[in-house]
Steps between C-alpha positions, in 0.01 A plus 500: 500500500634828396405872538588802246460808604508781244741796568386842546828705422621838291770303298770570735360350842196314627191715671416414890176357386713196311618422875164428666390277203808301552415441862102404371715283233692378789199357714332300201772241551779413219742687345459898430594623121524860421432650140685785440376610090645843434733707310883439578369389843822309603487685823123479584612110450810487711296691749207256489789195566595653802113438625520291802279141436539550088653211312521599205407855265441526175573785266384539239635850287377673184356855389078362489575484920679871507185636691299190644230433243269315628440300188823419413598403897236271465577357187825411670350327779301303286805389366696382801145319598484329220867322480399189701798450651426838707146338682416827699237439733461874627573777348487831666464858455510804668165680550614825392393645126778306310391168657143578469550568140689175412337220731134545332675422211684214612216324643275525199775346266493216792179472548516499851309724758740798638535554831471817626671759775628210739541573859643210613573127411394195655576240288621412164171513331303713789547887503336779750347840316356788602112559384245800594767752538682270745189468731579073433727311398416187229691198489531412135574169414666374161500182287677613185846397439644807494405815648510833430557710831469878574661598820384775739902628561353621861389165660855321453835620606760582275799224413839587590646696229803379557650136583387273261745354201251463219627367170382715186406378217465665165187372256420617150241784496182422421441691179303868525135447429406787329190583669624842665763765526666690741431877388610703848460555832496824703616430860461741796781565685464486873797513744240290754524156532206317296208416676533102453882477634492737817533436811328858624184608374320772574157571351260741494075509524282753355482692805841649436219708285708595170808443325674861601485305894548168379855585377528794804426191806593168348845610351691605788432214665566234194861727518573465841459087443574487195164372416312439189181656513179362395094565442207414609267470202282737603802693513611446167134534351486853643849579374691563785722234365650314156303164406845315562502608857136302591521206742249244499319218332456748196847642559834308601542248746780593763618318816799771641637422855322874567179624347377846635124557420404887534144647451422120354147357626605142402266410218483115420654573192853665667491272776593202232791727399695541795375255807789278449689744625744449766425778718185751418518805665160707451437870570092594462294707709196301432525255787253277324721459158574136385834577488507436835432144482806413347748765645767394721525848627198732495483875524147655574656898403429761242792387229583855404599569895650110518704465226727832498540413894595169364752653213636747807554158736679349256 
């Protein structure tokens, strides 16, 4: 029984998500192979060999994999499937937008149901996923040979990066298929960390009441941690903040070791974003606010009084 897990990386090393896969890999049973399919990638594949628990990566190079296609990533998956002397029983994904793109795919060529935003792994064929924004969990059970795995990157630890001796071994690339082109990207510069790899958060609610205090509250105190900040989405609906910014079931999924909720009610919907959490600290003046619930440490206070006090402390 072996596991591939397909690498999320920028050509020239592998993305923290790739690292919490590994460890879902990892508790299937059987070995752990690691696609890396890029563009002069050589490093993104000696990084992925260093993976503690990885046998064995794969690398596979050429132009069609330059910016992560989904099409032709698939296509090359399909490939290493269908040599029979590979027999993968699992084979993984992150559930991030590259991984949602390609595993869809994957699984329809297979013919096998995908299996969605895992949480956690209790046997080879028997998986635990969130459902109704996190409100239960559904054990999903699988008969097909080979399954096709999203993983929630926040309900398993990351690998080691370091410490494992992977061998790496270089396949032909599956040819490009044609079906799309990269034309461009436009990427927004932010010195902040990104949402999905921090380890401080700090987010904002609509009460913060418009964008002008928004930025005027929440950035002082994302500086003094060196925090990324993030949105409600009643925040971001209302402007006060950019659509990348919203946390949530709607938004992106975070787990930081510290997530600071300010002027945030704690809608079902944000509450799936961030309650895995290590430690929650909420600031609301509405004693009542669901937000509450989950919060490790609660502060009943007006947020524009609490949180300059808090920037001052610190």
């Amino acid at each position: 029984m072996t596991a591939l897990v397909i690498a999320e990386h920028d050509n020239a090393s592998i993305r923290g998500a790739t690292l919490n896969t590994v460890t879902a890999a990892l508790a299937c049973g059987g070995d752990v192979h690691v696609l890396v399919a890029g563009l002069n990638a050589g490093a993104a594949a000696a990084q992925a060999a260093q993976i503690a628990g990885v046998a064995k990566v794969i690398h596979a190079d050429g132009e069609q994999f330059a910016h992560g296609l989904a099409e032709n990533v698939a296509a090359q998956v399909l490939a290493l499937v269908s040599n029979p002397a590979a027999s993968y029983s699992h084979i993984l994904f992150p559930a991030t937008a590259g991984g949602k793109n390609v595993a869809p795919r994957v699984a329809a060529r297979l013919d096998v149901a995908q299996i969605s935003d895992i949480t956690k792994v209790d046997a080879a064929d028997t998986f635990e996923r969130p459902i109704y924004a996190g409100n239960a969990i559904a054990i999903v059970q699988s008969l097909d040979a080979t399954k096709v795995i999203t993983v929630r990157t926040t309900g398993f630890d990351p690998a080691a990066a370091s410490g494992g001796s992977a061998s790496v071994e270089t396949v032909t690339a599956a040819p490009d298929s044609g079906k799309s082109t990269f034309v461009g990207s436009e990427i927004a510069k932010n010195d902040r960390p990104e949402l999905t790899a921090a380890k401080i958060i700090v987010s904002g609610g609509r009460a913060l009441g418009s964008a002008e205090k928004f930025n005027e509250v929440m950035t002082p105190l994302a500086d003094k941690l060196g925090a990324a900040i993030g949105a409600s989405r009643a925040a971001v609906d209302a402007g006060y903040a950019a659509n990348d910014l919203q946390v949530g079931q709607t938004g992106k999924i975070v787990a930081p070791q510290l997530y600071i909720a300010a002027g945030i009610s704690g809608a079902i919907q944000h509450l799936a974003g961030m309650k895995d959490s290590k430690v929650i600290v909420a600031i609301n003046k509405d004693p009542e606010a669901p937000i509450f619930s989950v919060a490790d440490y609660g502060l009943e206070a007006d947020l524009f009084t609490a949180v300059p006090e808090l920037v001052k402390a610190l």
